[in-house]
C-alpha positions in Angstrom: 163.7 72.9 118.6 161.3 69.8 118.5 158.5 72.4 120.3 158.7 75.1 117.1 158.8 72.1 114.6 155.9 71.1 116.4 153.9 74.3 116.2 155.5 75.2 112.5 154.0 71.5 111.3 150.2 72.2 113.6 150.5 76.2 112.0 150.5 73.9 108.8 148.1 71.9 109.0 145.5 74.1 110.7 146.0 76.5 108.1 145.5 74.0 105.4 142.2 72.3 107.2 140.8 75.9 107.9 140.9 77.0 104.2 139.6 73.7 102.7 136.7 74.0 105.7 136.0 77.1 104.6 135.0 75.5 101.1 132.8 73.1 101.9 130.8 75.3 103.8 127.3 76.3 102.6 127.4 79.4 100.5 125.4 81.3 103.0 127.9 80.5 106.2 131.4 81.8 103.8 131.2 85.4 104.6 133.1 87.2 106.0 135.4 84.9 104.5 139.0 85.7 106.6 137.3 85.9 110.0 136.0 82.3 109.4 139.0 80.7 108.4 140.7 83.1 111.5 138.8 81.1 113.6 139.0 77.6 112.3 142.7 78.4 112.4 142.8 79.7 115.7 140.9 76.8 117.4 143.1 74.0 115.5 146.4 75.7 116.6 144.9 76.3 120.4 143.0 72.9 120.3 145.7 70.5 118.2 143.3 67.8 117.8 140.1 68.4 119.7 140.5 71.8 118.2 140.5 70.1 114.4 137.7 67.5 115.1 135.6 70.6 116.5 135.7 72.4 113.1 134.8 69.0 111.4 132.0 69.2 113.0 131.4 72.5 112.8 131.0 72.0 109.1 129.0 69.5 109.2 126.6 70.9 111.1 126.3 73.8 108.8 124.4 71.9 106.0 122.1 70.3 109.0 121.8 74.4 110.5 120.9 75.5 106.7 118.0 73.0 105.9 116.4 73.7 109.0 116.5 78.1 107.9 113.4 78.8 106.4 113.5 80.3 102.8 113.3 83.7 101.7 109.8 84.0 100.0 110.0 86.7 97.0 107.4 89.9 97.6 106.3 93.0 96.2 108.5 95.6 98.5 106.7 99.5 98.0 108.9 102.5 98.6 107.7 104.6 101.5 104.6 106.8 100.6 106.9 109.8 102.0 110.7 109.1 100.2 112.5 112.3 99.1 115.6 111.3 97.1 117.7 113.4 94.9 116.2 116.9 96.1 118.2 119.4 94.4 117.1 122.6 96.5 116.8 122.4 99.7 112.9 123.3 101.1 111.0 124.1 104.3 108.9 121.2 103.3 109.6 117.4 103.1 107.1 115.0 101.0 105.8 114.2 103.6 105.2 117.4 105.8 103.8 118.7 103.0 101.5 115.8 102.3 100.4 116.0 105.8 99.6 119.6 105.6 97.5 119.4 102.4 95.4 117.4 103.4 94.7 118.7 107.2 91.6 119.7 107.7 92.9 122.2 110.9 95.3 124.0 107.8 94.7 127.0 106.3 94.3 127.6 102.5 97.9 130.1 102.8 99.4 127.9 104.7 98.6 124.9 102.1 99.6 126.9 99.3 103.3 127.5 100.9 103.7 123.7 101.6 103.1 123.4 98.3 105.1 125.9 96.6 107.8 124.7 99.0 107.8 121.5 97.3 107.5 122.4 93.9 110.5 124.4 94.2 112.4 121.5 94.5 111.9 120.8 90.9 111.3 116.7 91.1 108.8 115.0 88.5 107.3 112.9 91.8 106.0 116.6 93.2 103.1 117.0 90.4 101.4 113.6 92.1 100.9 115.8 94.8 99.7 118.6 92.5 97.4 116.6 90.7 96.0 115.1 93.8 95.1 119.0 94.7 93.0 119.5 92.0 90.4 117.2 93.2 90.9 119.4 96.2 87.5 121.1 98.0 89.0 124.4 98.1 88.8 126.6 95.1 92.1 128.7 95.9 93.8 125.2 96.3 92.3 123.6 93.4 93.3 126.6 91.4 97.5 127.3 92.5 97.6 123.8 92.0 96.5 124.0 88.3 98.6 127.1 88.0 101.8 125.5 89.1 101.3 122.2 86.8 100.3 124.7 83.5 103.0 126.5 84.2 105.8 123.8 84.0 103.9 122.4 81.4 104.4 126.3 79.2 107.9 125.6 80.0 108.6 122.8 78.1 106.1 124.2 75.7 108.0 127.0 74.3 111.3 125.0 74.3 110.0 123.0 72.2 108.3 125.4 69.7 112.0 126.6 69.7 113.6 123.5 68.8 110.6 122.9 66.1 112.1 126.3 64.6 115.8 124.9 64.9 114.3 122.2 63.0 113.0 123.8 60.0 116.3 126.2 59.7 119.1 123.6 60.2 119.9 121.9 56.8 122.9 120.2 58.1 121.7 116.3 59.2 123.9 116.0 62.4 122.4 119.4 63.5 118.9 118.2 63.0 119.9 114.8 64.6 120.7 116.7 67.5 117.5 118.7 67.6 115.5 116.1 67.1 116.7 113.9 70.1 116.2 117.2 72.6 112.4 117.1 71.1 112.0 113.5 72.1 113.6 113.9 75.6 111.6 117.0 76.2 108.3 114.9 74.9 109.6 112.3 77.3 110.0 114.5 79.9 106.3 116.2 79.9 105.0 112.3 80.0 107.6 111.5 83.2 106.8 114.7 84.9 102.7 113.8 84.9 102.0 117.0 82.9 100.0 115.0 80.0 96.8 113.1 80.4 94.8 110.9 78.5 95.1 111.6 74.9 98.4 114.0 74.9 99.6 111.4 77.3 99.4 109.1 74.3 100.5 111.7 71.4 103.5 112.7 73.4 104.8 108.9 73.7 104.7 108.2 70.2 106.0 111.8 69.5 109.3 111.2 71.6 109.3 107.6 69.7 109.5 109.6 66.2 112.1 111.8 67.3 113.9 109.5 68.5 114.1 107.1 65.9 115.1 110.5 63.6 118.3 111.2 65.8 119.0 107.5 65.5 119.3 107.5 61.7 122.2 109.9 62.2 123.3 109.0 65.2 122.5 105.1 66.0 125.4 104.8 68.3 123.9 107.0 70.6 123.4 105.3 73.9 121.3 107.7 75.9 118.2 107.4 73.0 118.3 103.8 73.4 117.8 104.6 77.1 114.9 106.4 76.0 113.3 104.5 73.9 113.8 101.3 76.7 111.7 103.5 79.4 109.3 104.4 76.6 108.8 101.1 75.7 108.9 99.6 78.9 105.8 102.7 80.5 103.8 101.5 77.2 104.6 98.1 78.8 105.5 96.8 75.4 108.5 94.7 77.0 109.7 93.3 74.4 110.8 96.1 72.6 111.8 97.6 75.8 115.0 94.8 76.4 115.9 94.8 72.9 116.4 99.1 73.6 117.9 98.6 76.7 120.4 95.6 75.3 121.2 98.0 73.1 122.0 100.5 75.7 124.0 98.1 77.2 126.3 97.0 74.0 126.9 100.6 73.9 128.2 100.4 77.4 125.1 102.8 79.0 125.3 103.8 83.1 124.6 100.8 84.4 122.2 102.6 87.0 119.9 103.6 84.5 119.7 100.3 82.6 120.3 97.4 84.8 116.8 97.8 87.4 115.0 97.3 83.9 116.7 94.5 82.5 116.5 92.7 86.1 112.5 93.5 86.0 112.4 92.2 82.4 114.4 89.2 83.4 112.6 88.5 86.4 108.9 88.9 84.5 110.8 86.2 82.2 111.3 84.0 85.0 115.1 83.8 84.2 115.9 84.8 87.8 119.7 83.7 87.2 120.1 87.4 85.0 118.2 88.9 87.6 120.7 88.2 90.1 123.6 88.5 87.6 121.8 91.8 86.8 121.4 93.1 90.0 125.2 92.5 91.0 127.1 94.1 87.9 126.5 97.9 90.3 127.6 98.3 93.5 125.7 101.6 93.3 122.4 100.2 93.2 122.8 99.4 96.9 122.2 103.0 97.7 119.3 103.8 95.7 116.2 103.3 98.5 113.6 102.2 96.2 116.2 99.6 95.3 118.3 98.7 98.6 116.1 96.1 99.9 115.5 94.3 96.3 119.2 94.1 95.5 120.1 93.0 98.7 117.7 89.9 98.5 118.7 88.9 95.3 122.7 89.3 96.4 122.4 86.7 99.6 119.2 84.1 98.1 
């Protein structure tokens, strides 16, 4: 009787110390949390006293152990010149092989032109970098598919929206129009993202999705994908300001958080507010799993 009143009172006590332990270590040492106080527990019940004194100083040697680890400097991490991510059709080609291939000189022109058309088929905005690259290209053949398969997206979007331009002038009803309007100013949007504009057009199709934007918000203000918009429209014309106030508003208007929160972070962290980058960069487990984004989130997570 006297021995289990004995080991219910050290079960106790152990307990108690290896949760209060747990507390006063540094942030960095808590995790995994339940293993940690598994093991204070463990060595106070196998260890009574010695056991208890041991995890003392255990803790105490934390703080000493966490002064002496060098801190995490902040740096520019760049994505990997060959990423593929989100490929909706699967290809012969990766990025990368295809990369490789286009610019071999021991390559032939046919065999260039399939890696590219390989790539392209994937549909993904990143591909016409690779496009545009081949039309400084040597080879005439090359130099020419590439401008083929660039015009000919560009003709896409083109006539879609010539169409929606005639929607426009038909439709008298204004939540129709509204509607038209914001598929002009993604479309606009889109030829800028997909690197099909240059230059001038570059320049005239910003400001154009800007317009029709701003028309479907007069109708339809609550609408949280234009505020998206306008925030990555704002934020490539690297007028910042306006860029958080359009994302905020995204936000308010409870937006994806994947497609909001890497901006507000950047925004935050241009700032210098580095608390809302970290409070940013926590709100979406998801962003974990985005590759361009792993390694950023994780540092700001643990600093």
């Amino acid at each position: 009787m006297q021995y289990e009143l004995y080991l219910f009172i050290n079960g106790c006590v152990s307990a108690i110390i290896a949760i209060l332990l747990w507390h006063f270590l540094p942030k960095k040492f808590q995790q995994p949390k339940w293993p940690i106080i598994l093991w204070f527990f463990s060595i106070g019940m196998c260890m009574p006293i010695v056991g208890i004194l041991f995890v003392i100083a255990v803790t105490i040697l934390s703080y000493w152990f966490e002064r002496k680890t060098p801190e995490k400097v902040i740096q520019a991490i760049f994505a990997p010149v060959f990423m593929r991510e989100k490929i909706s059709t699967p290809t012969a080609f990766g990025e990368s092989g295809a990369w490789v291939r286009l610019h071999s000189d021991n390559v032939t022109s046919i065999d260039k032109m399939q890696a590219m058309f390989a790539v392209n088929a994937a549909q993904v905005a990143r591909m016409n970098n690779l496009n545009l690259d081949m039309l400084r290209a040597d080879d005439d053949q090359l130099r020419l598919y590439a401008f083929g398969l660039i015009n000919k997206q560009s003709k896409k979007i083109d006539q879609q929206i010539s169409k929606l331009k005639q929607q426009l002038d038909e439709n008298h009803s204004a939540i129709d129009r509204a509607k038209v309007n914001k598929s002009l100013a993604f479309l606009y949007w889109e030829m800028v993202f997909a690197k099909l504009v240059q230059d001038d057009l570059l320049t005239y199709s910003l400001n154009k999705a800007i317009q029709y934007s701003f028309a479907s918000l007069k109708q339809m203000p609550d609408d949280m994908g234009l505020w998206v918009l306008l925030g990555r429209i704002y934020f490539y014309q690297k007028e910042y300001s306006k860029a958080k106030e359009a994302f905020e508003k995204a936000e308010k208007l409870r937006a994806p958080y994947e497609k909001i929160l890497p901006y507000l972070a950047e925004l935050s962290f241009m700032e210098r507010d580095f608390v809302k980058v970290r409070k940013y960069l926590s709100l979406c487990d998801t962003l974990m799993y985005v590759p361009k984004l792993h390694e950023v989130v994780k540092f700001w997570r643990v600093s």
